[in-house]
N, C-alpha and C positions, 0 to 999 in steps of 0.2 A: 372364466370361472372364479380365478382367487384376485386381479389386477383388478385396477381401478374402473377400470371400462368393459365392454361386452358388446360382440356382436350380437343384435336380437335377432336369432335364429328360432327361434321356437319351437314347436312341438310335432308340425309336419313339414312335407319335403321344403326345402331351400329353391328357389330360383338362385342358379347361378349369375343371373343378368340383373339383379336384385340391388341397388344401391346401398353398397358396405356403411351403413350406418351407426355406429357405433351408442350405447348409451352409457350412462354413468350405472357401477354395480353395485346395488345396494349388500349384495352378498360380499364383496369384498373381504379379505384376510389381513386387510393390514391395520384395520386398527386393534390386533391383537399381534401379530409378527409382521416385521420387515421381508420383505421377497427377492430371491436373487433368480433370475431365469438364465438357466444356460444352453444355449443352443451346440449341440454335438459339431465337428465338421459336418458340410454337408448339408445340415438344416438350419430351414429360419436366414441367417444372412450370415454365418460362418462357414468358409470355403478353408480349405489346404491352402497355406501359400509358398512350400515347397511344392516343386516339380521332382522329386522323388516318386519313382514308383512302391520302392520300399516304405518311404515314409506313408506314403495312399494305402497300403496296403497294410500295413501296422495299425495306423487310426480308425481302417473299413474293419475290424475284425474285433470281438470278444470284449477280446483281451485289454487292446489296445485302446479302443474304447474306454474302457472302465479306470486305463491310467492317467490318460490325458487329461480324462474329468477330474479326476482325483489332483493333480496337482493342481490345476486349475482352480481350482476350490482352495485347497491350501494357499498358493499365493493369495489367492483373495482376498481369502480374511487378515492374512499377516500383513497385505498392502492397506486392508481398510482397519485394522485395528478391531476383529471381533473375533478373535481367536478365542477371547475368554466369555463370548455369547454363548448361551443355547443352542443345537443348530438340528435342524429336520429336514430331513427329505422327504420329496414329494415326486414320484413318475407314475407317470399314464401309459398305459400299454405294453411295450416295449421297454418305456423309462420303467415302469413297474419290475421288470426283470432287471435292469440293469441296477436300481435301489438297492438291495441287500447289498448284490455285489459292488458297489460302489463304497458303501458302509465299510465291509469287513479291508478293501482296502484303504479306507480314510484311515480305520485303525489300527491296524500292519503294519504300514508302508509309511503313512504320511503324518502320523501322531494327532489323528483330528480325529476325535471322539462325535459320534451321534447319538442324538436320546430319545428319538422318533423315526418312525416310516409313516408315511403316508402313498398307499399303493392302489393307486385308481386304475380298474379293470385289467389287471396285472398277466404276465403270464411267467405262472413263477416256475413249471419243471413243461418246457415242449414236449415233451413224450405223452402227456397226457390229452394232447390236441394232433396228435401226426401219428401216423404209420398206419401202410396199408392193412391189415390186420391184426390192427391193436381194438379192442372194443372199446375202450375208455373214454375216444369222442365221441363215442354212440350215447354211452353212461353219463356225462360230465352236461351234454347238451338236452338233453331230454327235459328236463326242468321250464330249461328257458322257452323250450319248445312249446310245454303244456302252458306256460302260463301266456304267451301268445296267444294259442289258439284260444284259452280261456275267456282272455281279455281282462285279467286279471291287477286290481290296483296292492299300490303296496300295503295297504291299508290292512287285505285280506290274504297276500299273498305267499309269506311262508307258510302259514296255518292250512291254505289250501293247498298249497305244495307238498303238505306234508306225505300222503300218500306215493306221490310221484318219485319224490326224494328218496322214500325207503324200496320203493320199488326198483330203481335205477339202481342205485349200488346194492339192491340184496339181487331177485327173481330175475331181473333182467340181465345184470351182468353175467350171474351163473350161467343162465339159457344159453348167450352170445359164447359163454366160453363152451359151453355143451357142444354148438356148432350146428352146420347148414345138416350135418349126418344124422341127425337127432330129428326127425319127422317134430315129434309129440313138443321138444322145444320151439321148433320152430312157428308152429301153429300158436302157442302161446305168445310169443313174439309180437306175431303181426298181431293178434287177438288187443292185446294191452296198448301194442303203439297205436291202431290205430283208434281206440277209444281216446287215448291219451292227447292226439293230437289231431284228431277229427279230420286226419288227411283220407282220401278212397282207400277201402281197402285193398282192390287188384294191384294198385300204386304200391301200399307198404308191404304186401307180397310178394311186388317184383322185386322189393330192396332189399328182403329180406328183412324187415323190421329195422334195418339201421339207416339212419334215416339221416342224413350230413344237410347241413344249414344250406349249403345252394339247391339241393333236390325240396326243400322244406320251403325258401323264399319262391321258389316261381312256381310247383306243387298250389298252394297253399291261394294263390291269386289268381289261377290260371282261367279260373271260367271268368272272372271280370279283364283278362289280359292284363294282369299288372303282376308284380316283382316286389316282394317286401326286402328289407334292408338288410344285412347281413349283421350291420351294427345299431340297427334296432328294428326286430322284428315287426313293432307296432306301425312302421314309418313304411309306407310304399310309394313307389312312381310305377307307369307304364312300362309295359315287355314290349323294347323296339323290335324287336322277331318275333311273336306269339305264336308263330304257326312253325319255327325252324327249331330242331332238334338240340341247337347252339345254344349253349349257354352265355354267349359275349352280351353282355350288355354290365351298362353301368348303376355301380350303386346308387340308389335314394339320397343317402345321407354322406356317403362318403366323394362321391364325383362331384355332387348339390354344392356341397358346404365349402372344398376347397377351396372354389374361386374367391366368392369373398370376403374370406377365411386370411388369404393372400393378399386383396387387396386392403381389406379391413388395418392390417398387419403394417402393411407401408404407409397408409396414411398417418395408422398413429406415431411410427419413426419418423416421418420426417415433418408434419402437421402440429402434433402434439408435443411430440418432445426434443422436436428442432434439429434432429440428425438425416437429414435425407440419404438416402444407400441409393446410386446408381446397379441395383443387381435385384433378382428377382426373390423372391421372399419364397421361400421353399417348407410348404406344410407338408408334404410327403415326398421324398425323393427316390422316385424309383432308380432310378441308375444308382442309387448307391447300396438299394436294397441287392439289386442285382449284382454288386460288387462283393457282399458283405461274407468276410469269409470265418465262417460257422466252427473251422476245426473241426473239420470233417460233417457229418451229417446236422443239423440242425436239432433231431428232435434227440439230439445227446445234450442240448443244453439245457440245464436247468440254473436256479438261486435260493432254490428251497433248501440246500445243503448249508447254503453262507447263513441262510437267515437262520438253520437251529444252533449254528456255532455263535452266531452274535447273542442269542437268549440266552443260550448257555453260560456264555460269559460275562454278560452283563446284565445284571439283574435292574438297571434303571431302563435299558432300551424298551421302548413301547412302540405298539405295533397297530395300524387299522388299514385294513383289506376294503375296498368298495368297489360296488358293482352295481350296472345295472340289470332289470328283473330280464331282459328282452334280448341280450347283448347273445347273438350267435359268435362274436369272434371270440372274445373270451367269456366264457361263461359262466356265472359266476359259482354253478354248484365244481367245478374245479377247483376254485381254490377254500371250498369249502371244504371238499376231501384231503384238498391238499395240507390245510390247517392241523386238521385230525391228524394229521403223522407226525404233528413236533408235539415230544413231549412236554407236561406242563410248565417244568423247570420254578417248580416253586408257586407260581403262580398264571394258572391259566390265560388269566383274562387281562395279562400283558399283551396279547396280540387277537382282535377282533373282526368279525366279519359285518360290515355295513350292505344291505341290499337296500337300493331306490329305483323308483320309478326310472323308467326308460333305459336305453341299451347302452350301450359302449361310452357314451359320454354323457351320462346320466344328467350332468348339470346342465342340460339344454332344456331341462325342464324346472320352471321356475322351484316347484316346492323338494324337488331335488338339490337342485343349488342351494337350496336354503340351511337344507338340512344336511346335507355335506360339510355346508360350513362349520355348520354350528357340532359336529363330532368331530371337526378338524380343530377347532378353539378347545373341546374337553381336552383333546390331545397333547393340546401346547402346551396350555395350564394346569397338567397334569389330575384332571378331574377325571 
Protein backbone atom coordinates (compact mmCIF):
# COMPACT_ATOMS: atom_id res chain seq x y z
CA UNK A 1 0.00 0.00 0.00
CA UNK A 2 2.43 2.94 1.42
CA UNK A 3 6.26 0.93 0.34
CA UNK A 4 7.97 1.10 -2.65
CA UNK A 5 6.69 -2.12 -4.22
CA UNK A 6 3.26 -4.02 -4.33
CA UNK A 7 1.90 -7.15 -4.69
CA UNK A 8 -0.68 -6.92 -7.97
CA UNK A 9 -3.51 -8.58 -6.35
CA UNK A 10 -6.35 -6.91 -7.78
CA UNK A 11 -9.88 -6.68 -7.55
CA UNK A 12 -11.08 -10.29 -7.38
CA UNK A 13 -10.28 -13.62 -5.77
CA UNK A 14 -6.20 -14.19 -5.44
CA UNK A 15 -4.85 -17.63 -6.83
CA UNK A 16 -2.82 -18.85 -4.15
CA UNK A 17 -0.35 -20.79 -6.64
CA UNK A 18 -0.15 -17.33 -8.49
CA UNK A 19 3.44 -16.21 -9.01
CA UNK A 20 4.28 -13.47 -6.10
CA UNK A 21 5.18 -10.88 -8.47
CA UNK A 22 5.73 -7.87 -7.12
CA UNK A 23 5.58 -4.17 -9.09
CA UNK A 24 6.93 -0.79 -8.50
CA UNK A 25 4.00 1.50 -6.41
CA UNK A 26 3.12 4.43 -7.97
CA UNK A 27 0.97 5.10 -4.87
CA UNK A 28 3.87 5.14 -2.61
CA UNK A 29 4.15 7.53 0.70
CA UNK A 30 7.64 8.12 0.64
CA UNK A 31 8.21 10.91 -1.32
CA UNK A 32 6.25 12.76 1.22
CA UNK A 33 7.39 10.68 4.66
CA UNK A 34 10.06 8.22 5.58
CA UNK A 35 8.57 4.72 6.76
CA UNK A 36 9.46 2.76 9.59
CA UNK A 37 7.51 -0.93 9.55
CA UNK A 38 7.37 -2.80 12.83
CA UNK A 39 6.59 -6.15 13.02
CA UNK A 40 5.07 -7.13 16.73
CA UNK A 41 6.73 -10.59 18.11
CA UNK A 42 5.27 -13.14 16.35
CA UNK A 43 4.64 -11.58 12.96
CA UNK A 44 6.27 -10.91 9.84
CA UNK A 45 10.00 -12.43 10.91
CA UNK A 46 9.97 -11.16 14.65
CA UNK A 47 9.97 -14.18 17.11
CA UNK A 48 10.56 -14.08 21.32
CA UNK A 49 14.10 -14.96 21.88
CA UNK A 50 13.64 -15.70 25.45
CA UNK A 51 12.41 -19.05 26.51
CA UNK A 52 10.43 -17.35 29.32
CA UNK A 53 7.03 -18.43 29.67
CA UNK A 54 6.40 -15.25 31.44
CA UNK A 55 8.14 -13.22 29.10
CA UNK A 56 5.69 -15.00 26.02
CA UNK A 57 3.06 -14.30 28.10
CA UNK A 58 3.68 -10.44 28.84
CA UNK A 59 4.44 -9.67 25.09
CA UNK A 60 1.06 -12.10 23.94
CA UNK A 61 -1.15 -9.80 25.83
CA UNK A 62 -2.78 -5.90 25.73
CA UNK A 63 -0.68 -4.53 27.68
CA UNK A 64 2.48 -5.89 26.84
CA UNK A 65 2.20 -5.32 23.53
CA UNK A 66 1.61 -1.77 23.54
CA UNK A 67 5.02 -1.48 25.78
CA UNK A 68 7.42 -3.36 23.96
CA UNK A 69 6.33 -1.28 20.79
CA UNK A 70 6.62 1.68 22.50
CA UNK A 71 10.11 1.45 23.59
CA UNK A 72 11.07 0.00 20.52
CA UNK A 73 10.13 3.05 18.88
CA UNK A 74 11.85 5.22 21.45
CA UNK A 75 15.08 3.65 20.99
CA UNK A 76 14.73 3.99 17.49
CA UNK A 77 14.58 7.26 16.99
CA UNK A 78 17.27 8.14 19.75
CA UNK A 79 19.63 5.31 17.89
CA UNK A 80 18.77 7.04 14.38
CA UNK A 81 18.72 10.59 15.38
CA UNK A 82 14.80 11.79 14.66
CA UNK A 83 13.70 12.38 17.90
CA UNK A 84 13.26 15.97 16.89
CA UNK A 85 11.14 14.53 13.37
CA UNK A 86 7.38 14.70 12.99
CA UNK A 87 6.16 11.36 13.70
CA UNK A 88 2.59 9.42 12.68
CA UNK A 89 1.25 6.34 13.15
CA UNK A 90 -0.25 4.23 10.88
CA UNK A 91 -2.30 0.50 12.03
CA UNK A 92 -4.50 -1.70 10.04
CA UNK A 93 -6.97 -3.63 11.90
CA UNK A 94 -5.82 -4.68 14.84
CA UNK A 95 -2.73 -2.20 14.65
CA UNK A 96 -5.85 0.21 14.21
CA UNK A 97 -6.67 -0.68 17.99
CA UNK A 98 -3.41 -0.94 19.08
CA UNK A 99 -2.57 3.10 17.54
CA UNK A 100 -4.22 5.27 20.09
CA UNK A 101 -3.10 3.04 22.63
CA UNK A 102 0.34 3.06 21.57
CA UNK A 103 0.28 7.11 21.27
CA UNK A 104 -1.10 7.89 24.76
CA UNK A 105 1.82 5.51 25.83
CA UNK A 106 4.64 7.07 23.68
CA UNK A 107 3.39 10.22 25.65
CA UNK A 108 3.29 8.83 29.46
CA UNK A 109 5.74 6.73 29.56
CA UNK A 110 8.34 7.23 26.87
CA UNK A 111 8.33 11.28 26.29
CA UNK A 112 7.76 10.67 22.40
CA UNK A 113 5.20 12.90 21.29
CA UNK A 114 2.65 12.10 18.03
CA UNK A 115 0.94 14.45 15.74
CA UNK A 116 -1.08 12.07 13.68
CA UNK A 117 -3.12 8.71 13.38
CA UNK A 118 -3.61 7.01 10.67
CA UNK A 119 -6.19 4.11 11.37
CA UNK A 120 -6.99 1.67 8.30
CA UNK A 121 -10.26 -0.30 9.05
CA UNK A 122 -9.67 -0.13 12.75
CA UNK A 123 -11.42 -1.74 15.49
CA UNK A 124 -11.45 0.81 18.12
CA UNK A 125 -14.06 -0.39 21.22
CA UNK A 126 -14.79 -4.64 20.59
CA UNK A 127 -17.93 -4.44 22.38
CA UNK A 128 -19.29 -2.89 19.53
CA UNK A 129 -18.53 -6.23 17.06
CA UNK A 130 -19.07 -9.16 20.15
CA UNK A 131 -21.59 -10.44 22.54
CA UNK A 132 -24.22 -12.83 22.20
CA UNK A 133 -26.99 -10.37 22.75
CA UNK A 134 -25.56 -7.19 22.12
CA UNK A 135 -27.60 -5.58 18.89
CA UNK A 136 -24.76 -3.32 17.88
CA UNK A 137 -23.13 -5.88 15.24
CA UNK A 138 -26.62 -6.29 13.87
CA UNK A 139 -26.62 -1.96 13.71
CA UNK A 140 -22.93 -1.19 12.88
CA UNK A 141 -22.98 -3.96 9.87
CA UNK A 142 -26.06 -3.32 8.12
CA UNK A 143 -24.66 -0.46 5.96
CA UNK A 144 -21.97 -2.49 4.56
CA UNK A 145 -24.41 -5.07 4.01
CA UNK A 146 -26.96 -2.87 1.83
CA UNK A 147 -24.27 -1.41 -0.05
CA UNK A 148 -23.11 -5.01 -1.27
CA UNK A 149 -26.24 -6.15 -2.07
CA UNK A 150 -26.67 -2.81 -3.94
CA UNK A 151 -23.59 -2.89 -5.76
CA UNK A 152 -22.89 0.18 -4.88
CA UNK A 153 -19.55 2.49 -5.99
CA UNK A 154 -18.09 5.13 -3.76
CA UNK A 155 -18.92 7.61 -6.08
CA UNK A 156 -22.75 7.28 -4.89
CA UNK A 157 -22.29 5.58 -1.85
CA UNK A 158 -22.88 7.45 1.37
CA UNK A 159 -25.68 9.59 -0.41
CA UNK A 160 -27.28 6.24 -1.08
CA UNK A 161 -26.51 5.00 2.33
CA UNK A 162 -27.99 7.52 3.70
CA UNK A 163 -31.46 6.05 4.42
CA UNK A 164 -29.84 2.80 5.63
CA UNK A 165 -27.45 4.73 7.97
CA UNK A 166 -30.52 6.45 9.76
CA UNK A 167 -32.34 3.53 9.69
CA UNK A 168 -29.69 1.26 11.46
CA UNK A 169 -28.87 3.54 14.47
CA UNK A 170 -32.50 5.06 14.81
CA UNK A 171 -35.94 2.23 13.83
CA UNK A 172 -33.85 -0.73 13.86
CA UNK A 173 -31.79 -0.61 16.76
CA UNK A 174 -34.84 0.48 18.90
CA UNK A 175 -37.00 -2.66 17.36
CA UNK A 176 -33.76 -5.15 18.14
CA UNK A 177 -33.81 -3.50 21.74
CA UNK A 178 -37.84 -3.90 21.80
CA UNK A 179 -37.04 -7.75 21.32
CA UNK A 180 -37.94 -11.33 19.76
CA UNK A 181 -41.57 -10.49 22.55
CA UNK A 182 -42.61 -7.63 20.38
CA UNK A 183 -44.51 -9.51 17.49
CA UNK A 184 -45.26 -5.99 15.62
CA UNK A 185 -41.21 -5.08 16.06
CA UNK A 186 -40.27 -8.00 14.85
CA UNK A 187 -42.40 -8.17 11.61
CA UNK A 188 -40.83 -4.71 10.93
CA UNK A 189 -37.47 -6.20 11.39
CA UNK A 190 -37.43 -8.67 8.86
CA UNK A 191 -39.81 -6.26 6.56
CA UNK A 192 -36.68 -3.54 6.30
CA UNK A 193 -33.75 -6.11 6.49
CA UNK A 194 -34.92 -7.93 4.10
CA UNK A 195 -35.54 -5.01 1.44
CA UNK A 196 -32.35 -3.68 2.67
CA UNK A 197 -30.37 -6.65 1.72
CA UNK A 198 -32.34 -8.53 -0.91
CA UNK A 199 -31.50 -11.71 1.02
CA UNK A 200 -35.18 -14.46 1.25
CA UNK A 201 -37.26 -13.43 3.33
CA UNK A 202 -38.25 -17.04 5.20
CA UNK A 203 -34.06 -16.70 5.64
CA UNK A 204 -34.21 -13.14 7.44
CA UNK A 205 -37.33 -14.48 9.44
CA UNK A 206 -35.44 -17.39 10.72
CA UNK A 207 -32.76 -14.95 11.98
CA UNK A 208 -34.75 -12.82 13.24
CA UNK A 209 -33.70 -9.85 11.07
CA UNK A 210 -30.15 -9.90 12.48
CA UNK A 211 -28.38 -10.90 10.09
CA UNK A 212 -24.09 -11.51 11.04
CA UNK A 213 -21.64 -11.33 8.03
CA UNK A 214 -21.04 -15.44 7.80
CA UNK A 215 -25.12 -16.20 7.50
CA UNK A 216 -24.89 -12.87 4.77
CA UNK A 217 -21.54 -14.37 2.82
CA UNK A 218 -22.89 -17.85 2.04
CA UNK A 219 -26.93 -16.62 2.35
CA UNK A 220 -26.12 -14.29 -0.25
CA UNK A 221 -24.28 -16.79 -3.16
CA UNK A 222 -25.92 -19.81 -2.32
CA UNK A 223 -28.16 -20.50 -5.50
CA UNK A 224 -24.78 -19.97 -7.56
CA UNK A 225 -22.84 -22.26 -4.77
CA UNK A 226 -20.37 -19.65 -3.94
CA UNK A 227 -19.16 -17.63 -0.59
CA UNK A 228 -18.45 -13.94 -0.60
CA UNK A 229 -15.67 -12.64 1.54
CA UNK A 230 -15.95 -11.71 4.86
CA UNK A 231 -13.28 -8.91 4.22
CA UNK A 232 -14.76 -7.79 1.18
CA UNK A 233 -18.28 -8.56 0.42
CA UNK A 234 -17.83 -7.79 -3.37
CA UNK A 235 -15.05 -10.60 -3.69
CA UNK A 236 -16.32 -14.39 -3.93
CA UNK A 237 -14.89 -17.92 -4.48
CA UNK A 238 -16.81 -21.31 -4.48
CA UNK A 239 -18.67 -23.06 -1.22
CA UNK A 240 -16.44 -26.43 -0.90
CA UNK A 241 -19.73 -27.99 0.91
CA UNK A 242 -22.74 -26.32 -0.75
CA UNK A 243 -25.06 -28.84 0.34
CA UNK A 244 -23.48 -29.33 4.30
CA UNK A 245 -25.17 -27.35 7.02
CA UNK A 246 -21.06 -26.35 8.07
CA UNK A 247 -19.91 -23.42 7.72
CA UNK A 248 -15.80 -24.48 7.42
CA UNK A 249 -14.57 -23.22 4.53
CA UNK A 250 -12.03 -20.61 3.62
CA UNK A 251 -12.02 -17.03 2.81
CA UNK A 252 -11.89 -15.37 -0.69
CA UNK A 253 -9.56 -12.86 0.14
CA UNK A 254 -8.14 -13.67 3.21
CA UNK A 255 -6.95 -17.70 2.82
CA UNK A 256 -6.27 -16.38 -1.35
CA UNK A 257 -3.93 -13.59 -0.43
CA UNK A 258 -1.76 -15.13 2.28
CA UNK A 259 0.18 -17.20 0.36
CA UNK A 260 1.72 -14.84 -1.71
CA UNK A 261 1.25 -12.33 0.61
CA UNK A 262 4.23 -14.55 2.47
CA UNK A 263 6.06 -15.34 -0.32
CA UNK A 264 5.93 -11.83 -2.04
CA UNK A 265 7.39 -10.80 1.58
CA UNK A 266 10.62 -13.08 1.62
CA UNK A 267 11.62 -12.34 -1.82
CA UNK A 268 11.62 -8.81 -1.25
CA UNK A 269 13.90 -9.47 2.20
CA UNK A 270 16.35 -11.35 0.87
CA UNK A 271 16.17 -10.58 -3.36
CA UNK A 272 15.68 -6.80 -3.00
CA UNK A 273 17.08 -5.83 -0.01
CA UNK A 274 19.92 -8.39 0.55
CA UNK A 275 18.78 -9.79 3.95
CA UNK A 276 17.77 -13.41 3.47
CA UNK A 277 15.80 -14.76 6.93
CA UNK A 278 16.04 -18.68 7.18
CA UNK A 279 12.11 -18.67 8.93
CA UNK A 280 8.81 -18.28 7.55
CA UNK A 281 7.25 -14.78 7.07
CA UNK A 282 4.21 -14.79 9.07
CA UNK A 283 1.15 -12.66 7.71
CA UNK A 284 -1.33 -13.92 10.15
CA UNK A 285 -0.39 -15.93 13.26
CA UNK A 286 -2.97 -17.98 14.50
CA UNK A 287 -1.05 -19.61 17.46
CA UNK A 288 -0.41 -16.41 18.71
CA UNK A 289 -3.97 -15.17 18.33
CA UNK A 290 -4.80 -18.33 20.18
CA UNK A 291 -2.43 -17.34 22.83
CA UNK A 292 -3.24 -13.66 23.06
CA UNK A 293 -4.40 -12.96 26.47
CA UNK A 294 -7.27 -10.20 26.32
CA UNK A 295 -7.55 -9.57 30.45
CA UNK A 296 -10.21 -11.27 30.61
CA UNK A 297 -13.00 -11.23 27.93
CA UNK A 298 -12.00 -9.63 24.70
CA UNK A 299 -15.00 -7.59 23.96
CA UNK A 300 -14.03 -5.47 27.31
CA UNK A 301 -11.32 -3.97 25.18
CA UNK A 302 -11.46 -0.90 23.63
CA UNK A 303 -8.86 2.56 22.44
CA UNK A 304 -11.60 4.82 21.98
CA UNK A 305 -11.02 6.00 25.64
CA UNK A 306 -7.08 6.71 24.83
CA UNK A 307 -7.85 8.30 21.66
CA UNK A 308 -10.56 11.29 23.52
CA UNK A 309 -7.77 11.73 26.31
CA UNK A 310 -4.97 12.29 23.37
CA UNK A 311 -7.67 15.19 21.60
CA UNK A 312 -8.30 16.46 24.78
CA UNK A 313 -4.81 17.19 25.35
CA UNK A 314 -3.35 17.97 22.59
CA UNK A 315 -4.85 20.07 20.30
CA UNK A 316 -2.06 19.56 17.32
CA UNK A 317 -2.83 15.63 17.22
CA UNK A 318 -4.79 14.86 14.05
CA UNK A 319 -6.74 12.10 13.29
CA UNK A 320 -8.12 10.03 9.83
CA UNK A 321 -10.23 6.75 10.24
CA UNK A 322 -10.58 4.68 6.80
CA UNK A 323 -12.61 2.03 5.64
CA UNK A 324 -13.67 0.15 3.18
CA UNK A 325 -17.58 0.48 1.78
CA UNK A 326 -17.86 -3.78 1.81
CA UNK A 327 -15.50 -4.58 4.76
CA UNK A 328 -17.89 -7.29 7.06
CA UNK A 329 -14.96 -7.61 9.64
CA UNK A 330 -14.77 -4.16 10.60
CA UNK A 331 -17.26 -2.09 9.30
CA UNK A 332 -16.91 0.96 8.73
CA UNK A 333 -20.41 2.57 9.89
CA UNK A 334 -18.69 1.50 13.65
CA UNK A 335 -16.40 3.68 13.80
CA UNK A 336 -18.66 6.13 12.36
CA UNK A 337 -20.86 5.88 15.56
CA UNK A 338 -18.00 5.51 17.32
CA UNK A 339 -16.47 8.99 16.19
CA UNK A 340 -19.81 10.58 17.19
CA UNK A 341 -19.07 9.97 20.91
CA UNK A 342 -15.70 12.09 21.11
CA UNK A 343 -16.37 15.39 21.85
CA UNK A 344 -15.34 18.06 19.36
CA UNK A 345 -12.62 19.57 21.74
CA UNK A 346 -12.38 22.79 19.86
CA UNK A 347 -12.25 21.49 16.84
CA UNK A 348 -14.13 18.81 15.15
CA UNK A 349 -12.52 17.98 12.07
CA UNK A 350 -9.25 17.21 13.83
CA UNK A 351 -10.30 13.46 13.51
CA UNK A 352 -12.15 12.20 10.12
CA UNK A 353 -13.78 9.52 8.51
CA UNK A 354 -12.47 8.30 4.96
CA UNK A 355 -14.81 5.50 3.20
CA UNK A 356 -13.35 3.79 -0.26
CA UNK A 357 -14.24 1.51 -2.51
CA UNK A 358 -13.67 -2.16 -1.49
CA UNK A 359 -13.50 -4.01 1.95
CA UNK A 360 -11.05 -4.57 4.74
CA UNK A 361 -8.04 -3.59 2.70
CA UNK A 362 -9.31 -1.11 0.58
CA UNK A 363 -6.12 -0.28 -1.18
CA UNK A 364 -6.32 -3.46 -3.29
CA UNK A 365 -8.09 -1.50 -5.42
CA UNK A 366 -6.25 0.84 -7.62
CA UNK A 367 -8.48 4.24 -7.27
CA UNK A 368 -8.49 3.37 -3.57
CA UNK A 369 -4.89 3.23 -3.15
CA UNK A 370 -4.76 6.27 -4.78
CA UNK A 371 -6.86 8.10 -2.78
CA UNK A 372 -5.70 6.77 0.48
CA UNK A 373 -2.78 8.21 -0.36
CA UNK A 374 -3.46 11.26 -1.30
CA UNK A 375 -5.74 11.95 2.45
CA UNK A 376 -2.68 10.29 4.04
CA UNK A 377 -0.16 13.25 2.32
CA UNK A 378 -3.16 16.19 3.48
CA UNK A 379 -2.44 14.54 6.92
CA UNK A 380 1.32 14.86 6.98
CA UNK A 381 1.35 18.28 5.51
CA UNK A 382 -1.04 19.35 7.81
CA UNK A 383 -3.62 20.41 4.95
Amino acid sequence: MMGPWRLNLGEQPTSPSAPPITVDNADTWLDFTDLVFLDPPGTGYSRILSKSETARHHLYSVEGDIEALSVVIRKWLGANKRLESPKFIVGESYGGFRAPKLVRRLQDTEGIGVEGLVLISPVIDFAWFEGTNNPLPFVTHLPSLAAAARGLTIADARQSLADVEAYAAGPYLTDLVRGERDPAALARIVDNVTRITGLDAAFVRRLGGRIDPSSFARERGRDEGKISSRYDSNVSAFDPFPHSASTDYSDAILDADKTPLASAMADITANRLGWPVDARYEILNESVNRQWDWDGKRDKNQSLSDLKQELAIDPRLRVVVMHGLTDQVTPYFASKLLIDQIPPFGDPDRISLKVYDGGHMPYLRDQSRAAMREDARKLFEGK
